[in-house]
LUMFI-165708 format. One line per field, with one value per residue (C-alpha): residue in one letter; z, y, x. Coordinates in nm, 4 decimals. Layout:
<nodes>
aa <- c(A,...)
Z <- c(Z,...)
Y <- c(Y,...)
X <- c(X,...)
</nodes>
This chain:
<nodes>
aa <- c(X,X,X,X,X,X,X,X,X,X,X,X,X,X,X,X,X,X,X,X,X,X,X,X,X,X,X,X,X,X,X,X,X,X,X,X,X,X,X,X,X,X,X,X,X,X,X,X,X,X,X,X,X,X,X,X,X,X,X,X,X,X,X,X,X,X,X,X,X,X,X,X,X,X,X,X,X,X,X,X,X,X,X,X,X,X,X,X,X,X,X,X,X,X,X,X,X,X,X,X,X,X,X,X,X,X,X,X,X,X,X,X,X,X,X,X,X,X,X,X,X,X,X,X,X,X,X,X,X,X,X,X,X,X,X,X,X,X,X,X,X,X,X,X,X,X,X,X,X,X,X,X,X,X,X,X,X,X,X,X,X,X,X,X,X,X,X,X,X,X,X,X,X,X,X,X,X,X,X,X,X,X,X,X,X,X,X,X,X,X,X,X,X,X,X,X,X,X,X,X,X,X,X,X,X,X,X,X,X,X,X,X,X,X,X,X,X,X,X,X,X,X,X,X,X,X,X,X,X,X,X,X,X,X,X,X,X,X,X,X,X,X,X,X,X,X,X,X,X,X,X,X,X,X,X,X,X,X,X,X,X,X,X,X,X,X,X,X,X,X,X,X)
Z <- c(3.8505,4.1874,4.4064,4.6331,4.9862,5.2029,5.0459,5.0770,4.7167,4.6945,4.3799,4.2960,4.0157,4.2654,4.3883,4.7316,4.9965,5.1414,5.4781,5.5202,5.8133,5.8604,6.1141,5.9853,6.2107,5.8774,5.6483,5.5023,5.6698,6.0190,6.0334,6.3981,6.4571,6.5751,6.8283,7.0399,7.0400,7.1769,6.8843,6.6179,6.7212,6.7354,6.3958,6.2282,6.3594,6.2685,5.9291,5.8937,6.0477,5.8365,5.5274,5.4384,5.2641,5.3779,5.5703,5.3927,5.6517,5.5690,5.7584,5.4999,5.3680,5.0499,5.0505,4.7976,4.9913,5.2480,5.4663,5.3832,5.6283,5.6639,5.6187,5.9947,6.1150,5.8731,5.9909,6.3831,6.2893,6.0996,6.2236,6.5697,6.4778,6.1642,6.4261,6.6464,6.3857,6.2792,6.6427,6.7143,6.3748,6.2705,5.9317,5.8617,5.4839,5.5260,5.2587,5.3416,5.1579,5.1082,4.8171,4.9698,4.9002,5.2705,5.4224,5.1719,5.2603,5.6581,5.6594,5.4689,5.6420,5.9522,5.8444,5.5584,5.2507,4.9714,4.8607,4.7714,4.5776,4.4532,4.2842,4.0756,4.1545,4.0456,4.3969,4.4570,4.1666,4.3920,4.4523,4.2010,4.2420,4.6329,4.5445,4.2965,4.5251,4.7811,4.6267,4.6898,4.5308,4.4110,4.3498,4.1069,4.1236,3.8318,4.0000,3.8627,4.0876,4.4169,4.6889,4.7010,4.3519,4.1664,4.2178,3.9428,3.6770,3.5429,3.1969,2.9425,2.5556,2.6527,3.0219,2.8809,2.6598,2.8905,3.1466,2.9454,2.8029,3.1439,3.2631,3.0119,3.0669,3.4420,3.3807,3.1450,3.3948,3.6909,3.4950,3.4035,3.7963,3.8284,4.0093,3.9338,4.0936,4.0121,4.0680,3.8869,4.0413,3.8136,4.0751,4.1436,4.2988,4.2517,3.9623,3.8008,3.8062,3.9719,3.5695,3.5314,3.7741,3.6716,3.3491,3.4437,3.6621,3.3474,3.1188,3.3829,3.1672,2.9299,3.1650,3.1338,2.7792,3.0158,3.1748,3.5537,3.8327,3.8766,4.2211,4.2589,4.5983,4.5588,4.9949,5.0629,4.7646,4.6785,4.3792,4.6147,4.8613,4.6306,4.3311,4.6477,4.8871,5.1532,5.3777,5.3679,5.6998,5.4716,5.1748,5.2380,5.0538,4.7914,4.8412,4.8160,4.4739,4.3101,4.4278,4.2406,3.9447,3.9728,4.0348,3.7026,3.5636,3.6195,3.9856,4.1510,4.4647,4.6737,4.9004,5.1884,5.5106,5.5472,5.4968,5.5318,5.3026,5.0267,5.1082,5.0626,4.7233,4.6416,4.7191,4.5422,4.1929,4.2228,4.1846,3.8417)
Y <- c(3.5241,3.4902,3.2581,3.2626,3.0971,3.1881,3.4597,3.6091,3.7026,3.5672,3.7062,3.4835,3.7375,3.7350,3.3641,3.2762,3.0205,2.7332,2.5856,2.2244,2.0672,1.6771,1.5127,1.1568,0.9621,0.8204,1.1549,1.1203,1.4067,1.5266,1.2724,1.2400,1.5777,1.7896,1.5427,1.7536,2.0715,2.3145,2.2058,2.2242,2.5913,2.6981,2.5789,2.7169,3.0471,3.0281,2.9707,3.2347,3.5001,3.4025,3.4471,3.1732,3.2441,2.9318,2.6015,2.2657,1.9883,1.6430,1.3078,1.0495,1.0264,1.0068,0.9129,0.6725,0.2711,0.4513,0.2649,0.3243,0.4364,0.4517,0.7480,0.6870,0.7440,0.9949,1.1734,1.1193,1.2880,1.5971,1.7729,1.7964,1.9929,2.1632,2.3141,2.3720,2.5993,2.7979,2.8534,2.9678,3.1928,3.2867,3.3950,3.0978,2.9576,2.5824,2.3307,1.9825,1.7188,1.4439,1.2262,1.0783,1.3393,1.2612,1.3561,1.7036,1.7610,1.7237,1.9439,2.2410,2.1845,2.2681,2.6064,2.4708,2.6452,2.4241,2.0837,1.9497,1.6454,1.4299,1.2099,1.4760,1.2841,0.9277,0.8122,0.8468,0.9555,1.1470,1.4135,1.6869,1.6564,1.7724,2.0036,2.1774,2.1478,2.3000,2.5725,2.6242,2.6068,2.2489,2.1882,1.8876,1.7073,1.4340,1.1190,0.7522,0.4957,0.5964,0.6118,0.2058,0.1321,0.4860,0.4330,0.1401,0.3616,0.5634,0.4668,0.7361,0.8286,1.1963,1.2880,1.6773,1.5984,1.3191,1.6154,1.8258,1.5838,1.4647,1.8212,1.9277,1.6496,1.6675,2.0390,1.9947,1.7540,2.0075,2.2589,2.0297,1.9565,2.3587,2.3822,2.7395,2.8118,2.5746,2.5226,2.2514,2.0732,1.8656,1.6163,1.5948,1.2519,1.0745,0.8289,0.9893,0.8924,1.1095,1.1934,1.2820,1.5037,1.7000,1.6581,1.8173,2.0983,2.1996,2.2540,2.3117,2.6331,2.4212,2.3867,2.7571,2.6613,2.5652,2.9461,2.8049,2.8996,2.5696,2.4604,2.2935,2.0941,1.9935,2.0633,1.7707,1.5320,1.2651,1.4169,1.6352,1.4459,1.1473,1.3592,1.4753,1.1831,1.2763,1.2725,1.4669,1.6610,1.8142,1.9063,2.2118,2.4534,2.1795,2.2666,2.6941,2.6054,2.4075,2.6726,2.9667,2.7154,2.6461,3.0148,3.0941,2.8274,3.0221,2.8723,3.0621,2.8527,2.7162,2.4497,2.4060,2.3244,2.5900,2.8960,3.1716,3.0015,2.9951,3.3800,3.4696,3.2678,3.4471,3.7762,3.7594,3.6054,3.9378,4.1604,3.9455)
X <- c(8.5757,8.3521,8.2054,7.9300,8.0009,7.7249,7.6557,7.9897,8.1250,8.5000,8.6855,8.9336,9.0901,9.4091,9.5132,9.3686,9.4914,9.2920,9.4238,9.3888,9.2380,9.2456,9.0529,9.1718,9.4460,9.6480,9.6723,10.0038,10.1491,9.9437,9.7858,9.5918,9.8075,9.4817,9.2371,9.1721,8.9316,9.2097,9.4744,9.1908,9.0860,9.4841,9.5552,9.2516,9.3128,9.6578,9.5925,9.2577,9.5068,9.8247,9.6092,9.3341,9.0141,8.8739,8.9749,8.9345,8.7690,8.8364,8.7605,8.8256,9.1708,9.2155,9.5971,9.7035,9.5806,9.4150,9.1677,8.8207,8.5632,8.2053,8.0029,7.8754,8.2468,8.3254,8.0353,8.1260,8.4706,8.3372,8.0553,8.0957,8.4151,8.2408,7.9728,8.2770,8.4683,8.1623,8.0857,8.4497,8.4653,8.1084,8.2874,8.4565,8.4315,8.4431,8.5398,8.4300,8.6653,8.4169,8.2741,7.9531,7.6549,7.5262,7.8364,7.8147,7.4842,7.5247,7.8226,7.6209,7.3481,7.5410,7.7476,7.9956,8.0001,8.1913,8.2315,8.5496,8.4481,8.8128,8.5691,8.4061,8.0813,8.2165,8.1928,7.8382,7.5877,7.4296,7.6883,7.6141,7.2747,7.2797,7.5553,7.3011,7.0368,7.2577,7.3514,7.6902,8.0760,8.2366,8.5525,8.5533,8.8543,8.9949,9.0728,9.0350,8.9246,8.9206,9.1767,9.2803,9.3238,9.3619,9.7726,9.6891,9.4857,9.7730,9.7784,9.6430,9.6346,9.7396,9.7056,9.6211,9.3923,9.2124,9.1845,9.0722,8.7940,8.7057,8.6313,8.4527,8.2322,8.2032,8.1309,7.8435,7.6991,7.7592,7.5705,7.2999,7.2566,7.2268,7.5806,7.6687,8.0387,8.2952,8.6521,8.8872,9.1809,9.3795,9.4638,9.8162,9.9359,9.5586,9.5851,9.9517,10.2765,10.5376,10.6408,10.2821,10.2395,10.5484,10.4248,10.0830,10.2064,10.4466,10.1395,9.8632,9.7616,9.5747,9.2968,9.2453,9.0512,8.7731,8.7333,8.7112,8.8997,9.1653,9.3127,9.6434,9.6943,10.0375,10.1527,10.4020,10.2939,10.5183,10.6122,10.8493,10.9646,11.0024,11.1773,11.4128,11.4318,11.3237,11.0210,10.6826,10.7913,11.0820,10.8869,10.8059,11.0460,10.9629,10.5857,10.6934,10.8916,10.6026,10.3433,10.5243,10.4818,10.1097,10.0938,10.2425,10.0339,9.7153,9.6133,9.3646,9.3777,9.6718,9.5371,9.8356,9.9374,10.1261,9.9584,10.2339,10.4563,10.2042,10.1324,10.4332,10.4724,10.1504,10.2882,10.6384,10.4666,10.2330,10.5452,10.6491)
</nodes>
């Protein structure tokens, strides 16, 4: 179980970390935390030294009612600090978090080496296309809607089964777009109920019927700090406890804030 970022062979046969980066000044915890170039160069090497295979870019968030932006400002925020990063770390693995294929494209073109799609391509038919043209690693998320109204979509038959129809759809239209390395993440928090995601988390395994690497971004959700009433800045032994859970679920990839933490959840479930 590999994939190919820029021409680096990842094996993701033990679980991996991916450090999140947000350049957006309303992400729903650090939000407009790193402006500046000096804070954005501290945390990423913070995160590539305490552990992280790669560092997820985003510039658009994708919190439930966010505002929406246009791919001109989404573009202004990313890739002067996307040619910043690979000039700083010449090995860097960047994920861009994006759903507009233009966005995708402009990033690669420019030293990233992932997409991180929470549309799974439902945001702009053009996404798999340039993904498979591009040549690199997607991570195809399951969403409804998009991030203003998906907090409305919750309603499903079976939420397993729905996932598990939906990716093997999405898949089989990845494939057909010659997209060769692909990761799932089930969501957690876009379109579900907080019942839902606990609900999903408890029988994540099911995905592993699809024989993809999955991806569970659950740092800070609201299914923590909600289930524990509290806020997002004091969810993170809640974030460590649901991690050793994906973990035993069959996640390959922890995508965090906190990149020690997860480690260290990483490297306790190993000794199991």
């Amino acid at each position: 179980m590999t994939i190919n970022c820029n021409g680096k062979l990842i094996s993701l046969e033990s679980p991996k970390i991916m450090g999140i980066l947000n350049l957006t000044p309303d992400s729903f915890f650090d939000g407009g935390k790193y402006k500046k170039e000096k804070e954005i160069l501290q945390q990423t090497e913070k995160m590539l030294q305490e552990g992280a295979f790669c560092i997820d870019v985003g510039a658009y968030s994708s919190k439930p009612n966010a505002k929406n932006v246009s791919t001109e400002e989404e573009l202004q925020r990313l890739l002067p600090i996307v040619q910043l990063l690979t000039q700083e770390f010449p090995d860097i693995i960047l994920s861009i978090d994006t759903f507009r294929s233009e966005v995708a494209k402009s990033a690669i073109d420019n030293g990233a080496a992932m997409i991180n799609d929470i549309s799974g391509g439902n945001l702009d038919e053009q996404m798999m296309k340039t993904v498979g043209e591009l040549k690199v690693p997607y991570i195809l998320m399951h969403m409804r809607g998009n991030p203003q109204t998906m907090q409305s979509l919750t309603q499903y038959d079976d939420l397993l089964q729905d996932l598990v129809y939906y990716f093997s759809e999405k898949v089989a239209q990845a494939r057909s777009f010659g997209i060769n390395d692909i990761i799932l993440d089930p969501g957690f928090g876009f379109a579900k109920t907080t019942h839902q995601n606990f609900e999903l988390l408890k029988n994540m395994k099911i995905l592993e019927v699809l024989e993809l690497p999955l991806l569970a971004g659950l740092s800070r959700k609201s299914m923590i700090y909600k289930t524990l009433d509290i806020s997002a800045k004091e969810a993170l032994n809640g974030t460590s406890v649901l991690n050793v859970l994906a973990l035993q679920q069959g996640a390959k990839i922890l995508r965090v804030h906190e990149v020690k933490e997860a480690r260290e959840c990483i490297q306790l479930v190993a000794q199991l």
